[in-house]
N, C-alpha and C positions, 0 to 999 in steps of 0.2 A: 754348138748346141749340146748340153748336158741331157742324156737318157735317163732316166732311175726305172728299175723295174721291179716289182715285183709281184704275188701272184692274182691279185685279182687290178692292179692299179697299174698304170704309166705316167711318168710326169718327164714331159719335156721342157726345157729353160731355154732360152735366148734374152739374154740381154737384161731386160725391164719385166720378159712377161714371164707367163706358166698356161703350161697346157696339163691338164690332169685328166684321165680316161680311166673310167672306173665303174669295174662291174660291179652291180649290187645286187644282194641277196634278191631284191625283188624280179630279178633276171634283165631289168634294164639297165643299158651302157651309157652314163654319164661322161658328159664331155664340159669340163670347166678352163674358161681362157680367166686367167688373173692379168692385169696389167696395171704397172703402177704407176703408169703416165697421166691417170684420170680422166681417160678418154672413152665417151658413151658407148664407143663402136670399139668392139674387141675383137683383134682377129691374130690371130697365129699361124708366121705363114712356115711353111714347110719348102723351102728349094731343092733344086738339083744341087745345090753345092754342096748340101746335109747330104747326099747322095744314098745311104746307107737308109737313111729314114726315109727319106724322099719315094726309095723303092718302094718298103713295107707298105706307106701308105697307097700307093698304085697299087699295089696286089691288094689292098684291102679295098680300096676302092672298086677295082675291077671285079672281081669277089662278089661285090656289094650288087653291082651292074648288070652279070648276070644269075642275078640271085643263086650263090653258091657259099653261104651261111653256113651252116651246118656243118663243124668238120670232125668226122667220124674215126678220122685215123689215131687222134689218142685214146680215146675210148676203145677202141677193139686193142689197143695193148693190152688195155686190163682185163680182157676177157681168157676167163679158164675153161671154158665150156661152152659148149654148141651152141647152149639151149641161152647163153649170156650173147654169143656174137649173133644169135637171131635177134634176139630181144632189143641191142644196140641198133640192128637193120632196121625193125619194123619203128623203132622211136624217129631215126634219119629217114624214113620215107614219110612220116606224118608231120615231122618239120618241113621238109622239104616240100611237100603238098599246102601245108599250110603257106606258105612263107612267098612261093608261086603267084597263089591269090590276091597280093598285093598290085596292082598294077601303077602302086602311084610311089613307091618303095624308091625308085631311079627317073625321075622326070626333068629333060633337057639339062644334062650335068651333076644334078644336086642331087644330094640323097636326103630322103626325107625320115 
């Protein structure tokens, strides 16, 4: 399986398909399967044998699971100032509250 990364995109290859994940301006995370078998049902699977990606996606997943979104830790690098790593807190605790609210976000396995 080929990785390509860069900063807002991901595209992983196996064989036939494409998976491409990509943030967009509009703050939603697109997820495109291509396959060039012309089959209606598209699916990209991800193994333990990819081992390496196989993780990411568990930690994203699990992440996902118990709603833990929100990651603050590169954001307070850039912070120079009090009054900046409060400002980064009070934005991560209104995410985090909003994001809570969802109760349908993880239901039986799937993320919605």
């Amino acid at each position: 399986m080929e990785l390509v990364k860069n900063t807002n995109m991901v595209v992983l290859e196996d064989e036939n398909k494409k998976l491409v994940i990509q943030f967009m301006n509009n703050g939603d995370l697109y997820w495109v399967i291509s396959d060039k078998s012309n089959s209606n049902i598209k699916i990209f699977e991800i193994t333990k044998e990819d081992y390496q990606i196989y993780e990411l996606f568990e930690l994203l997943y699990n992440d996902i699971k118990v709603k833990n979104i929100y990651n603050v830790y590169e954001e307070i690098k850039k912070c120079t100032s009090k009054e900046q790593l409060q400002k980064v807190y009070r934005k991560y605790e209104e995410h985090n509250k909003y994001i809570k609210e969802y109760d349908d976000l993880n239901i039986s396995d799937s993320i919605t």
